[in-house]
Rosetta silent file (secondary structure, phi, psi, omega in degrees, C-alpha in Angstrom):
SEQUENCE: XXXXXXXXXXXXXXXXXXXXXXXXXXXXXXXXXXXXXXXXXXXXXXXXXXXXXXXXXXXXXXXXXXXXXXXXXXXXXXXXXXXXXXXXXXXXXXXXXXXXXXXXXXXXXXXXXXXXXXXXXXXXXXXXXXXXXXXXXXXXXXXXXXXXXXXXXXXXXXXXXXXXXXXXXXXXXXXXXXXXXXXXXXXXXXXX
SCORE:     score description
SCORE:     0.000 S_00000001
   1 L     0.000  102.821  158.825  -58.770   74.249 -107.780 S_00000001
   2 L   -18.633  154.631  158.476  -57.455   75.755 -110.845 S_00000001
   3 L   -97.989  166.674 -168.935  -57.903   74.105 -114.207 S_00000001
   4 L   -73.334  157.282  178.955  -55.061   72.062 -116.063 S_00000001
   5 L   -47.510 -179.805  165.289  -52.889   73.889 -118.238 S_00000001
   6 L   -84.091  -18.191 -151.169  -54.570   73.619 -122.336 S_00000001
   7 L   -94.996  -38.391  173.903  -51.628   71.598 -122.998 S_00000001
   8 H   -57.435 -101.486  176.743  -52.966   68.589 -120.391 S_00000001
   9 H    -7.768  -32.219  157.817  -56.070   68.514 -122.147 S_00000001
  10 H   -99.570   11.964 -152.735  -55.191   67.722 -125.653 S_00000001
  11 L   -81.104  -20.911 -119.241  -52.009   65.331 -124.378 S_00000001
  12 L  -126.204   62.533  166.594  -53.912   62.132 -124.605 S_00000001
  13 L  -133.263  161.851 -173.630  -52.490   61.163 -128.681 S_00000001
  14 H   -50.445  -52.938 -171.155  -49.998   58.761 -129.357 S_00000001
  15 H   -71.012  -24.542  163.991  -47.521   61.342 -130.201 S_00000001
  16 H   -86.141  -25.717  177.653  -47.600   63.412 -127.332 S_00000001
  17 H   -67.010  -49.670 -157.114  -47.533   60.384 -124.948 S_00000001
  18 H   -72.507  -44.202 -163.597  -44.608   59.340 -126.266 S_00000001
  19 H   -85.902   33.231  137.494  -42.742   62.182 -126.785 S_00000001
  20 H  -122.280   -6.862  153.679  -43.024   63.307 -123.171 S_00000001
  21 H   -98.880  -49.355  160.157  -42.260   59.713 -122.013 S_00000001
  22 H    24.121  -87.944  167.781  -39.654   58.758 -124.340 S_00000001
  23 H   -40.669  -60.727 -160.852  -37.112   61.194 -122.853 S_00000001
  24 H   -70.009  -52.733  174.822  -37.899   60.751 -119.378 S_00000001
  25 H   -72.184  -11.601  162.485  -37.539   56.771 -119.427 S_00000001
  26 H   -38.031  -71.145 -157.463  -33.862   57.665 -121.492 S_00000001
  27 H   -49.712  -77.840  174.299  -33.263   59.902 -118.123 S_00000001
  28 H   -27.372  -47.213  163.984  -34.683   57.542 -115.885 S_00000001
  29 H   -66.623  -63.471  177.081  -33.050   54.148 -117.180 S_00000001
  30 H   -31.648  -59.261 -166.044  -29.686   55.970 -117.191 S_00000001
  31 H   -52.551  -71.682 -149.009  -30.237   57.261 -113.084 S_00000001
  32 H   -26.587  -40.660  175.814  -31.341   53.287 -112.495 S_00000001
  33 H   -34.606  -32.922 -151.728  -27.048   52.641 -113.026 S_00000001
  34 H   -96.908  -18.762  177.291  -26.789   54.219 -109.926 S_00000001
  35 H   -93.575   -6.286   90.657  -28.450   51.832 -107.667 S_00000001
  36 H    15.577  -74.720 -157.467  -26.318   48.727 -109.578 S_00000001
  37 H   -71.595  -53.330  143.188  -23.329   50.822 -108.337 S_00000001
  38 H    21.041  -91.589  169.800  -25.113   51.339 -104.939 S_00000001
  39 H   -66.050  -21.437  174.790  -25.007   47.502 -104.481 S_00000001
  40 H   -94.663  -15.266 -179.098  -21.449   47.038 -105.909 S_00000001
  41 H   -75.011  -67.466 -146.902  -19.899   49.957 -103.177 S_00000001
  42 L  -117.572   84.961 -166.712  -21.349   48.243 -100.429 S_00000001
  43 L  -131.564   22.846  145.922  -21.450   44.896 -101.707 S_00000001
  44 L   -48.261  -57.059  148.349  -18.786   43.515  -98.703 S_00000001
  45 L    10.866 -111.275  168.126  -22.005   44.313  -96.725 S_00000001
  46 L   -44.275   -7.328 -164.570  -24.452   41.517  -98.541 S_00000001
  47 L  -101.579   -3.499 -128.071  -21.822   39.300  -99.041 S_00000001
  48 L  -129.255  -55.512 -176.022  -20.893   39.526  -94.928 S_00000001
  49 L  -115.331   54.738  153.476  -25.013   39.261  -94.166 S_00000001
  50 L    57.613 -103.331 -175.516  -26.745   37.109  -96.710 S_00000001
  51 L   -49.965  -57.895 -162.190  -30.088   37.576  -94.837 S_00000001
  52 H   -54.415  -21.914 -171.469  -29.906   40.942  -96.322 S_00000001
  53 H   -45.902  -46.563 -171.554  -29.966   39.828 -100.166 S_00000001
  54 H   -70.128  -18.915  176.146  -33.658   38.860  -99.489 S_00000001
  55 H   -68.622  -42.085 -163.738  -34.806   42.449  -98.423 S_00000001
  56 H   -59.154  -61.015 -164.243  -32.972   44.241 -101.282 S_00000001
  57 H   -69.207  -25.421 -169.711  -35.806   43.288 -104.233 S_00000001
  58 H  -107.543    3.831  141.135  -39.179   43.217 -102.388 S_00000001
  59 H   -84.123  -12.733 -179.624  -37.738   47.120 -100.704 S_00000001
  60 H   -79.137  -77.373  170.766  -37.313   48.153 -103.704 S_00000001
  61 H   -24.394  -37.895 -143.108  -40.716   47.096 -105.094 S_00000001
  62 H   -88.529  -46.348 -177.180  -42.310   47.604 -102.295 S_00000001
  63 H   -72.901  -42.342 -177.668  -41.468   51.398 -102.500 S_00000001
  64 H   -66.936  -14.647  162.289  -42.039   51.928 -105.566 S_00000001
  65 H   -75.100  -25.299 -161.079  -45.431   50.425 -105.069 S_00000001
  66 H   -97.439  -46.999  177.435  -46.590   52.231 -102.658 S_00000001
  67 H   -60.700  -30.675  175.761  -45.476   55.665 -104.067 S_00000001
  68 H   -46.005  -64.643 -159.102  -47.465   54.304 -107.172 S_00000001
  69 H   -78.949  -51.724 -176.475  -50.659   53.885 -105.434 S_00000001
  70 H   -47.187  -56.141 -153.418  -50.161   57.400 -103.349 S_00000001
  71 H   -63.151  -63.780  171.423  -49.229   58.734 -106.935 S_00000001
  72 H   -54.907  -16.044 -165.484  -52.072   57.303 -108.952 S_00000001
  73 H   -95.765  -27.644 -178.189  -54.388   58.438 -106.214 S_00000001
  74 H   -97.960  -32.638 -179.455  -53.568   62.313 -106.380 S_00000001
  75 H   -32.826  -48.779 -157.974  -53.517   61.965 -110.287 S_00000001
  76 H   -76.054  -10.868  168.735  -57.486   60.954 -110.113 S_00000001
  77 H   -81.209  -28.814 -176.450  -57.956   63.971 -107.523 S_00000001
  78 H   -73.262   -6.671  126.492  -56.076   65.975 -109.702 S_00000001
  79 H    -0.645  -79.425 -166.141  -58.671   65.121 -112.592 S_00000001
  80 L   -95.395   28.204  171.214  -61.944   65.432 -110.881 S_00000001
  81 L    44.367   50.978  178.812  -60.416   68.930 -109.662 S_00000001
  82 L  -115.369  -51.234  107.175  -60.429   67.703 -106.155 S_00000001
  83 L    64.244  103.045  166.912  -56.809   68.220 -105.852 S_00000001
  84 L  -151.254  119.171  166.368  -55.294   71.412 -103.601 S_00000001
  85 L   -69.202   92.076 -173.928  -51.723   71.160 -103.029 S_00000001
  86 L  -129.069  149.744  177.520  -52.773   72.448  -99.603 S_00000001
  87 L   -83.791   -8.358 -160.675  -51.318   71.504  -96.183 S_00000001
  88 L  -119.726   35.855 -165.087  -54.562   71.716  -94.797 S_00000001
  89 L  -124.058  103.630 -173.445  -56.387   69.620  -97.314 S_00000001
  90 L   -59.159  -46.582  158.341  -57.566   66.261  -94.912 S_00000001
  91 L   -17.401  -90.284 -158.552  -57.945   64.168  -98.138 S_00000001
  92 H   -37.460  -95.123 -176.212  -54.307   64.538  -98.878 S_00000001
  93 H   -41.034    5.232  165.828  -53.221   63.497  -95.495 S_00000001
  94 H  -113.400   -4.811  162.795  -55.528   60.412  -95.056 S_00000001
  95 H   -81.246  -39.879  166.087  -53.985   59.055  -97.842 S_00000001
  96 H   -38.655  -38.056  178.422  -50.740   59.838  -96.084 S_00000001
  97 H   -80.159  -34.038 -150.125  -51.741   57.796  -93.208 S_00000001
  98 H   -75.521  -37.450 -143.645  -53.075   55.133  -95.253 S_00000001
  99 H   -84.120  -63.254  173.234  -49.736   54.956  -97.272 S_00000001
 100 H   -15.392  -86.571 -157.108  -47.884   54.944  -93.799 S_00000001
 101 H   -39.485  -55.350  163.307  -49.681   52.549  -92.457 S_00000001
 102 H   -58.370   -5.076 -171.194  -49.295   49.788  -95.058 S_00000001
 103 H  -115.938    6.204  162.106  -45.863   50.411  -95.391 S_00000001
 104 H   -94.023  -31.450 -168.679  -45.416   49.679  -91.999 S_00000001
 105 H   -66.468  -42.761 -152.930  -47.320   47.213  -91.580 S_00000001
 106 H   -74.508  -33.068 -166.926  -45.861   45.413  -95.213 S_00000001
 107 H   -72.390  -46.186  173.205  -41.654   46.110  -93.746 S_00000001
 108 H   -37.845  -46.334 -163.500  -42.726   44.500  -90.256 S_00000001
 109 H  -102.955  -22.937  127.614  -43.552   41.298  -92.036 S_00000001
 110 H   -14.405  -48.065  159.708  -40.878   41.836  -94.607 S_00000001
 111 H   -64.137  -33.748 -170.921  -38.235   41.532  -91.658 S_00000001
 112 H   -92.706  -23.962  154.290  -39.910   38.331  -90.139 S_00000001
 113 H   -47.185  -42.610 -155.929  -40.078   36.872  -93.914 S_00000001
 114 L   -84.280   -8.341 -175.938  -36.411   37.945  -94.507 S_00000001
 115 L   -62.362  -80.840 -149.578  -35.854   35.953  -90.781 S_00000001
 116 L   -85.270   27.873  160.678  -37.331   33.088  -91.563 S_00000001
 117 L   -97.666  -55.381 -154.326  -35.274   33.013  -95.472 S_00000001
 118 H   -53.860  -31.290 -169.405  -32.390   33.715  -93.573 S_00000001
 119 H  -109.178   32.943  153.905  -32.589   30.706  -91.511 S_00000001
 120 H   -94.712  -67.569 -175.424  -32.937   28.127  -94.322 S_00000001
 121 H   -59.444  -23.449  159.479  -30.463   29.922  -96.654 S_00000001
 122 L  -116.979  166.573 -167.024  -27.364   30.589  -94.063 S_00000001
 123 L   -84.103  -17.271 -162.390  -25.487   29.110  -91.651 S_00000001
 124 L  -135.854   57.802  162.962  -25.426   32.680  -89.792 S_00000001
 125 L   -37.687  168.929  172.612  -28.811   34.286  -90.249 S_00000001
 126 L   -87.969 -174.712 -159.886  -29.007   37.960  -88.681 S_00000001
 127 L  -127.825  110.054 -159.094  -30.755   37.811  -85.645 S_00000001
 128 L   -55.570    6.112  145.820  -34.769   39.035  -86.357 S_00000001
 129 L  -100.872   23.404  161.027  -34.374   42.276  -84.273 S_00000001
 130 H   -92.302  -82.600 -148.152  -31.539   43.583  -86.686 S_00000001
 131 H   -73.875    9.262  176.468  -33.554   42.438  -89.459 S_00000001
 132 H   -87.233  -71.002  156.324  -36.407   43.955  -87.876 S_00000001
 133 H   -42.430  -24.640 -179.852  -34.735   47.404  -87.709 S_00000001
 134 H   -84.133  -44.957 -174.943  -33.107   47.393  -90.977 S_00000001
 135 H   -94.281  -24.602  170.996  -36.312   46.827  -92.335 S_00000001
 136 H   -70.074  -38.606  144.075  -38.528   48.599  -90.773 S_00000001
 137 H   -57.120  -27.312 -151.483  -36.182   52.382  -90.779 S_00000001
 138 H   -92.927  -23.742 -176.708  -35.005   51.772  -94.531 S_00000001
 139 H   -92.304  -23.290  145.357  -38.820   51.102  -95.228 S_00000001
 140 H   -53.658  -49.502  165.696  -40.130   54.145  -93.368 S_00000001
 141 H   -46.101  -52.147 -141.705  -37.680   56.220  -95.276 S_00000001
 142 H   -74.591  -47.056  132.028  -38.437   54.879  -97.903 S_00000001
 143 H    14.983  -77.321 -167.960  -42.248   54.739  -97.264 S_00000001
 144 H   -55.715  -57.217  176.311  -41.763   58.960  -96.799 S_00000001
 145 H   -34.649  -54.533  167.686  -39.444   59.470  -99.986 S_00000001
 146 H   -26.549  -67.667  171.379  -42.700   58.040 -102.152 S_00000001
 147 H   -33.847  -79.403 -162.358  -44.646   60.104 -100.508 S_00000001
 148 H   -76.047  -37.742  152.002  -42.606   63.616 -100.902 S_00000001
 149 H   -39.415  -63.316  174.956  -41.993   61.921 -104.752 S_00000001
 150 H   -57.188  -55.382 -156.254  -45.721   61.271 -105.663 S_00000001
 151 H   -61.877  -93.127 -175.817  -46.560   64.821 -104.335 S_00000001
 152 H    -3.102  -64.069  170.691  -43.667   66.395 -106.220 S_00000001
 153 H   -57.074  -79.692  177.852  -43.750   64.547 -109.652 S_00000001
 154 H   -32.703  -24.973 -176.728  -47.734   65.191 -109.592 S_00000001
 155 H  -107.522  -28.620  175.074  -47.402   68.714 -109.049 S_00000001
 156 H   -79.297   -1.845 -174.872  -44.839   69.524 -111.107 S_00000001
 157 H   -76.859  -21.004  163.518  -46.252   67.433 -113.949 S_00000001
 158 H   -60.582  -43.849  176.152  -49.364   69.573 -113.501 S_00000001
 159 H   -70.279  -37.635  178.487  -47.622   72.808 -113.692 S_00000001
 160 L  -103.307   25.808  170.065  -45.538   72.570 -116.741 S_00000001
 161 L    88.676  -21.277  174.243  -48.632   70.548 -118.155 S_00000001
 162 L   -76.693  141.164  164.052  -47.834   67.487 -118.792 S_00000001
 163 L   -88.405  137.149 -142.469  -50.314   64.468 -117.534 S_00000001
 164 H   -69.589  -29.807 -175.033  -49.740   63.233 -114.618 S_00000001
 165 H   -51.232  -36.836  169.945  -51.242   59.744 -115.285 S_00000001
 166 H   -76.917  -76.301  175.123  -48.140   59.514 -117.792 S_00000001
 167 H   -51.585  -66.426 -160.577  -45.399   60.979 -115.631 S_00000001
 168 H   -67.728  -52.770  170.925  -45.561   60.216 -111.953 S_00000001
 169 H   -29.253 -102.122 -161.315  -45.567   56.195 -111.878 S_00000001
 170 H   -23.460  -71.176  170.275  -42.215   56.027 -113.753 S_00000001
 171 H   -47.801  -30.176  176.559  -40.749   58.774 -112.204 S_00000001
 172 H   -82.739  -36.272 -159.441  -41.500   57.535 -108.381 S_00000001
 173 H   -52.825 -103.676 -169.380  -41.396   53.852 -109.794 S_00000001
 174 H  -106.708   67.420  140.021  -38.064   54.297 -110.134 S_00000001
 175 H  -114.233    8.065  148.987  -36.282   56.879 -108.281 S_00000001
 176 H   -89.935   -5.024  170.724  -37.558   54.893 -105.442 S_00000001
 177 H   -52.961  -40.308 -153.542  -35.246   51.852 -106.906 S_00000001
 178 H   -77.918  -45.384  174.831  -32.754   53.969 -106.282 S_00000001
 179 H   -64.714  -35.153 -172.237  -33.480   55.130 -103.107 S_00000001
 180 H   -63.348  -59.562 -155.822  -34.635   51.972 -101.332 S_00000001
 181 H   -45.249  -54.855 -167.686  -30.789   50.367 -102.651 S_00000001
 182 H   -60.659  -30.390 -154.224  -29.264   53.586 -101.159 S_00000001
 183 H   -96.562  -20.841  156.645  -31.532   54.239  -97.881 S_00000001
 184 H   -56.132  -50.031  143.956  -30.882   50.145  -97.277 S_00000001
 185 H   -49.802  -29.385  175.781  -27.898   50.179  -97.477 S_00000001
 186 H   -74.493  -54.884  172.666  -27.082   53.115  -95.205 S_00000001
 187 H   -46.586  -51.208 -168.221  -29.730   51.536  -92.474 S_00000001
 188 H   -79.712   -4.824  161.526  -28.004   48.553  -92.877 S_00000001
 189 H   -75.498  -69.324 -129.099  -24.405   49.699  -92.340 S_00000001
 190 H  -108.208    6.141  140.266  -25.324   51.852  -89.282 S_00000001
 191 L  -109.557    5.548  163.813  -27.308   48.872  -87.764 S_00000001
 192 L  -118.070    0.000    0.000  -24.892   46.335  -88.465 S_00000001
């Protein structure tokens, strides 16, 4: 494993943390508009199923949680110079499973929660293997996106220097808002 750029290594003053997040949460807050419009494009959808209203905030979170914990987790390898963007690096890929695995586990019970909201708040709940599927594809996606995010942000925040510990949260935090509105919505058109 290489060592961090010199620039990683003195980063940790007030002035450079800001002034490499600063900028980024500008960029970032701006992109967030787009899942707001997201939800107003399809928002015939949600109005037509309810049920779905309860999925949209705890997928979003959900993703963005998970890419968090994947994220924070290669930061602290990338640290203690355990870190190889390698395909073949087992490490990597048991966190991969791990992150899978909870995020399958968390959308499964996320559908039978959003059931059993659905059938106190409407007169016409979805039927819990729709809301099974909807959540359980849009949360796999999403689940992956994190994933291919954390790696991404973390390596490029290594390469051009910056620390990652700073960078990668925000950035997966939310460009999975964005994605969970968008990859939920799309699941949820082409399974309902």
């Amino acid at each position: 494993m290489a060592d961090p750029p010199e620039s990683s290594r003195d980063a940790w003053t007030v002035r450079n943390i800001v002034a490499t997040m600063f900028p980024l949460l500008i960029v970032l807050s701006g992109l967030e508009m787009i899942s707001g419009m997201v939800l107003e494009s399809v928002e015939e959808t949600y109005l037509s199923n309810p049920t779905l209203f309860v999925l949209v905030p705890v997928m979003i979170g959900m993703g963005g949680n998970l890419g968090s914990i994947f994220a924070s987790r290669l930061s602290t390898r990338l640290h203690l110079g355990t870190l190889s963007f390698n395909l073949r690096d087992e490490t990597l890929w048991t966190n991969i499973v791990a992150v899978v695995g909870l995020g399958s586990t968390i959308f499964v019970l996320l559908g039978v929660a959003a059931w059993v909201v659905g059938q106190v708040i409407t007169d016409a709940p979805l039927p819990l293997v729709d809301l099974l599927l909807v959540s359980v594809i849009s949360g796999l996606l999403l689940t992956g996106s994190a994933i291919l995010l954390a790696i991404g942000a973390t390596y490029v925040s290594f390469v051009r220097g910056y620390d990652p510990d700073d960078t990668t949260i925000p950035i997966v935090t939310n460009l999975c808002d964005i994605l969970g509105v968008v990859i939920l919505s799309a699941v949820a058109i082409a399974v309902l």
